[in-house]
C-alpha positions as CSV (number, residue, x, y, z in Angstrom):
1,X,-31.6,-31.8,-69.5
2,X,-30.6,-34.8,-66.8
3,X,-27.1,-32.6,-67.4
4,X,-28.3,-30.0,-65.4
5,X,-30.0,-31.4,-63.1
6,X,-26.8,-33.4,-62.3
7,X,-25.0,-30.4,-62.0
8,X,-27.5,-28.6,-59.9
9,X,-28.3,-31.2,-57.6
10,X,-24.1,-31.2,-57.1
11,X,-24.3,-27.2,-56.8
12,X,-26.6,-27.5,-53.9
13,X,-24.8,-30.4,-52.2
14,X,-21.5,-28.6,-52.4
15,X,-23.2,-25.4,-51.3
16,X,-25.0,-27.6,-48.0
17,X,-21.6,-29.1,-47.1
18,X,-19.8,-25.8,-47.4
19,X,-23.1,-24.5,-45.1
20,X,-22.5,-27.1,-42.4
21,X,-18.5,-26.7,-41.9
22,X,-19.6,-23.0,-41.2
23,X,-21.8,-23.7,-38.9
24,X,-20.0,-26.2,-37.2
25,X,-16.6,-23.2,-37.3
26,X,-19.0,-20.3,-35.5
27,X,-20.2,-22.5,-33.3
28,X,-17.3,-24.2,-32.0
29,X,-15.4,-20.6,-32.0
30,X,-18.5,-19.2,-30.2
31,X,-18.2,-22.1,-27.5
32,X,-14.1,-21.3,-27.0
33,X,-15.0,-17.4,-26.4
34,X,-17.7,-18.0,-23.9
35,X,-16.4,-20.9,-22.2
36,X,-14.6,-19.8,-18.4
37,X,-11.8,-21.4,-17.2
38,X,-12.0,-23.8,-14.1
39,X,-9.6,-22.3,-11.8
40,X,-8.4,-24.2,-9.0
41,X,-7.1,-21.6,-5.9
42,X,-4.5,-22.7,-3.9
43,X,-3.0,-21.4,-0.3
44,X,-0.2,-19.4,-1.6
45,X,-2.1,-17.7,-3.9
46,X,-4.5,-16.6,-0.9
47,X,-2.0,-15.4,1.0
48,X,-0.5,-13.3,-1.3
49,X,-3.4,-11.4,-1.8
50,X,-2.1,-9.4,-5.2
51,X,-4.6,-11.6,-6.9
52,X,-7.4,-9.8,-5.4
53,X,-6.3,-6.6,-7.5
54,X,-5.8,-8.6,-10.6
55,X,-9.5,-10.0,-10.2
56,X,-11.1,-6.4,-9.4
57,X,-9.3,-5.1,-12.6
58,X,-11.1,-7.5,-14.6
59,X,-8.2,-9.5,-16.1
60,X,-9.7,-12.9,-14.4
61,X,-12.8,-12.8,-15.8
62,X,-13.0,-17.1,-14.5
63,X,-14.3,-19.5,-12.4
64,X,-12.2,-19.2,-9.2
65,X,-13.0,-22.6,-7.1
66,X,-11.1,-22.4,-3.6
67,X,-11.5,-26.1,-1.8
68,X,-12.7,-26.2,1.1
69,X,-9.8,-28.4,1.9
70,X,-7.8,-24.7,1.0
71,X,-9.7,-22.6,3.4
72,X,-8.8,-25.4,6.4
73,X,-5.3,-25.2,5.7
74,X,-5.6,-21.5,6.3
75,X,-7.3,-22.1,9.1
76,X,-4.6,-24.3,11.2
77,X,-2.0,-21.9,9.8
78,X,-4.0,-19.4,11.7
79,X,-4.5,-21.3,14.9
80,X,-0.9,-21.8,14.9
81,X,2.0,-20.8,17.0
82,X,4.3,-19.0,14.0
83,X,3.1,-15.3,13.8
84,X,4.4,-15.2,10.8
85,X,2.4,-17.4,9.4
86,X,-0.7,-17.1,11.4
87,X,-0.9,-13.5,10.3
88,X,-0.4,-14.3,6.4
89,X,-3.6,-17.0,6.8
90,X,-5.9,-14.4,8.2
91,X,-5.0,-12.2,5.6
92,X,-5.7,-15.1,3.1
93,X,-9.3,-15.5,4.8
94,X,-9.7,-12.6,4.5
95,X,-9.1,-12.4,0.5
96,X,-11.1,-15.8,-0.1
97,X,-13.7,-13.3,1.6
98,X,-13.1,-10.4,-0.7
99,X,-13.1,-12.6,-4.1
100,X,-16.6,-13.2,-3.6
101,X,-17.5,-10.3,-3.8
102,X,-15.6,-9.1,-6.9
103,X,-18.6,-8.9,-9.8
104,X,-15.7,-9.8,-12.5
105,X,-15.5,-13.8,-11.8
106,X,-17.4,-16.4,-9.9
107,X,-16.2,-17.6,-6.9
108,X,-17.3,-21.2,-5.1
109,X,-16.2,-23.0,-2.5
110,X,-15.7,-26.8,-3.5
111,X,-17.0,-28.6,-0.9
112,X,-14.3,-31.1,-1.1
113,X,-13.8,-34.4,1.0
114,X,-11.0,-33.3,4.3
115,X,-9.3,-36.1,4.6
116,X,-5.9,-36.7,4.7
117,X,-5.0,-35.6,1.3
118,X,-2.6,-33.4,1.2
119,X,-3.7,-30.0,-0.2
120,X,-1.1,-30.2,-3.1
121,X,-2.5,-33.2,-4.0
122,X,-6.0,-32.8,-4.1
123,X,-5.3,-29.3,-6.3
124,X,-3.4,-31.5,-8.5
125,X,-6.8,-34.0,-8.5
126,X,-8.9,-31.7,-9.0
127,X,-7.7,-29.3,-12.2
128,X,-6.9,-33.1,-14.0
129,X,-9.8,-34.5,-13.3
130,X,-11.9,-31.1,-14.5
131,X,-9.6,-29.8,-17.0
132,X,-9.0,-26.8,-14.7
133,X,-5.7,-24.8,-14.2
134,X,-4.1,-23.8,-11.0
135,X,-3.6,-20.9,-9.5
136,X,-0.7,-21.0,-6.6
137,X,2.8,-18.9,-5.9
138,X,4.2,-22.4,-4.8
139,X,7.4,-22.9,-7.3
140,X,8.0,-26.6,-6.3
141,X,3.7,-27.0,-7.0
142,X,4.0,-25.5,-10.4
143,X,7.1,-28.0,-11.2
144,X,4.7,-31.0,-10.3
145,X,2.0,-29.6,-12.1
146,X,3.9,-28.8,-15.2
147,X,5.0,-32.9,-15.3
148,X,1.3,-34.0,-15.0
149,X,0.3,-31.2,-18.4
150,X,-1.4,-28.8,-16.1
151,X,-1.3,-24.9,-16.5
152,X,-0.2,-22.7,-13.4
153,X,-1.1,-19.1,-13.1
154,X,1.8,-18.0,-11.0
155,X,1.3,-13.6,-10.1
156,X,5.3,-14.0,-9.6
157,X,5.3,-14.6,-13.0
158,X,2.9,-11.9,-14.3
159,X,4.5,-9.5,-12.0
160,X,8.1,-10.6,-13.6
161,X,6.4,-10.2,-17.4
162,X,5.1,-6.6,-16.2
163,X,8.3,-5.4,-14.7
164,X,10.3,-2.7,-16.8
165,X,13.1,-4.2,-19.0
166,X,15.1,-0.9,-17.5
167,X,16.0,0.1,-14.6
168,X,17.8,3.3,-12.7
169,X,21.5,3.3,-13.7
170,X,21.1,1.3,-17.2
171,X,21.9,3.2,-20.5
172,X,20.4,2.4,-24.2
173,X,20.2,4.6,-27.1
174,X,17.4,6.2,-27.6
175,X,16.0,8.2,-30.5
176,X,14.4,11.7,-29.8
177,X,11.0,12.7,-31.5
178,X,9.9,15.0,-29.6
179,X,10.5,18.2,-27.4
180,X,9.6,17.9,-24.0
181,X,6.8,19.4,-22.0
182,X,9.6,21.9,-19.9
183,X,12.5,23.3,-21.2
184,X,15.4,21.1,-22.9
185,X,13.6,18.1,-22.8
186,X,13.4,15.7,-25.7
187,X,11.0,12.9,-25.6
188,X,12.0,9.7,-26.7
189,X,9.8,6.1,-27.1
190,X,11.0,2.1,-25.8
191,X,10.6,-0.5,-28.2
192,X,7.8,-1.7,-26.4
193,X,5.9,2.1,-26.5
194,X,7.1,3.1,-22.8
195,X,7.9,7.2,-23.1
196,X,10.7,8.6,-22.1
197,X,11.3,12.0,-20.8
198,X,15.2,13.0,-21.2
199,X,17.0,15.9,-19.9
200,X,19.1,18.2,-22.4
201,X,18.0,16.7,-25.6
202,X,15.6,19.6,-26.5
203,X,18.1,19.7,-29.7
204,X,18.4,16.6,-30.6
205,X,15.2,15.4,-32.2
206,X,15.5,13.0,-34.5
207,X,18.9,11.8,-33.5
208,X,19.8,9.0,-31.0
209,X,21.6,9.6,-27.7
210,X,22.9,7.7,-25.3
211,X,20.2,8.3,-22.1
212,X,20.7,7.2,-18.5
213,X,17.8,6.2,-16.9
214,X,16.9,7.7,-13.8
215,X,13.4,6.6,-12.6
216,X,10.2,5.3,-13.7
217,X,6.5,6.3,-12.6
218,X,3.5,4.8,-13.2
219,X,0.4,6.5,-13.8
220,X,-3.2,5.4,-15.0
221,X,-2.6,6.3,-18.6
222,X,0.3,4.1,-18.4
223,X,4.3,4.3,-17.7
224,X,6.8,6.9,-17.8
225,X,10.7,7.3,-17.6
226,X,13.1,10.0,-17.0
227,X,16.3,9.6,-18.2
228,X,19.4,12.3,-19.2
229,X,21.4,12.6,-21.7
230,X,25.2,11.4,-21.3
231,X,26.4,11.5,-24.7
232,X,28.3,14.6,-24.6
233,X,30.0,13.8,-21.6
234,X,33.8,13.4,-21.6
235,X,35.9,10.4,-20.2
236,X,37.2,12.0,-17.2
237,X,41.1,12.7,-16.9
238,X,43.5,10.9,-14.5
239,X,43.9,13.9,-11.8
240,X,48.1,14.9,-12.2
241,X,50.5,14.3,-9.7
242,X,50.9,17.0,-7.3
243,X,54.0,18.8,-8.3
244,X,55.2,20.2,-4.1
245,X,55.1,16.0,-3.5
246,X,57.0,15.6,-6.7
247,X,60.2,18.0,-5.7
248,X,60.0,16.4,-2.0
249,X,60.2,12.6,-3.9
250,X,63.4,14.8,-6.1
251,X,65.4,16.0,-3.3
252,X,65.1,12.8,-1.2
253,X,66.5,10.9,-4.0
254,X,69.2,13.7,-4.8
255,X,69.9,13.5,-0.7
256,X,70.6,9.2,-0.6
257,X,72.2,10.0,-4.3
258,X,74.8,12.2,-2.0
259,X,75.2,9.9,0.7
């Protein structure tokens, strides 16, 4: 009898343990999915401005904190005497502006100390001191940052991963599924799902051609190529010599051969 109550009492110990790692697993997984990111806005980034359309998509569904220390950079670059400049800051402004009213992330402005720091710096200060990342276009900032362990969101970067592996002029081989939409086009999918629309290969479905890629177009349901197909074409031929400049060449040789 004290046998099973052993064993029961271990049963429901086991079964309490077992319980509380559980517990311990959704919770701490619950707190990774919910928690926002603390991210730290820099200069560049502002006057960019293409990370306004990334936060109205939805994509930066964060805590965007621009420093006050930010927004007075942009101001002396906009009291300045390079128009260059001073035109890119007021657009900058004017994105800090728009941000706050995007409904996808929460935006504050970090009343930060404006002292002499430079703005690099205090970003630098801020996102290792709050676990935060940074957001900035600045390469030689994201160098720094990557030697101190802190993340960079660079749009450069995104807009590089985004780009189309192919582009006007390049060639690959390309299998045919499909027929086209109009006449003698075959339809054809990149390895990364991108369709391809390609001239004269309504007869060639399921067979690979070579394909030249012509342009690209993107649409809300996603990207599209146009390509044609260059496999049957032939090398072209070396044009022949023409044969009146050939006899001229003859006779002034026969002529000196005289002489």
């Amino acid at each position: 009898m004290k046998l099973f109550y052993y064993f029961l009492a271990g049963a429901i110990f086991v079964l309490l343990v077992e319980t509380t790692y559980l517990v311990i697993k959704t919770t701490k997984k619950s707190h990774q999915t919910t928690g926002k990111r603390k991210i730290y806005v820099d200069t560049s980034a502002l006057m960019d401005g293409r990370i306004l359309k990334v936060a109205e998509t939805g994509f930066l569904a964060d805590n965007l904190i621009i420093p006050r220390s930010v927004i007075r950079e942009l101001q002396l670059l906009a009291d300045g005497k390079d128009s260059e400049k001073r035109e890119r800051a007021r657009f900058g402004m004017e994105v800090a502006r728009d941000l706050e009213r995007v409904v996808y992330c929460n935006v504050e402005i970090l009343q930060d100390e404006l002292d002499r720091t430079p703005v690099d710096e205090r970003l630098l200060q801020l996102a290792k001191e709050n676990h935060g990342v940074i957001l900035s276009n600045d390469y030689n900032l994201q160098k720094v940052a990557e030697t101190e362990k802190i993340d960079v969101l660079n749009v450069n970067n995104l807009a590089s991963n985004l780009r189309s592996d192919y582009l006007p002029g390049d060639t690959f081989m390309l299998k045919i599924t499909s027929k086209g939409s109009n006449a003698k086009q075959g339809v054809g999918y990149l390895p990364d799902g991108t369709m391809v629309v390609v001239d004269n290969a309504h007869d060639k479905i399921g067979h690979e051609v070579k394909v030249e890629f012509e342009k690209f177009i993107q649409t809300n349901s996603g990207r599209m190529m146009f390509a044609k197909n260059i496999s049957n074409q032939k090398s072209q031929t070396k044009p022949q010599a023409n044969p009146r400049s050939t006899r001229f060449s003859v006779k002034k040789i026969s002529k000196k051969s005289q002489k």
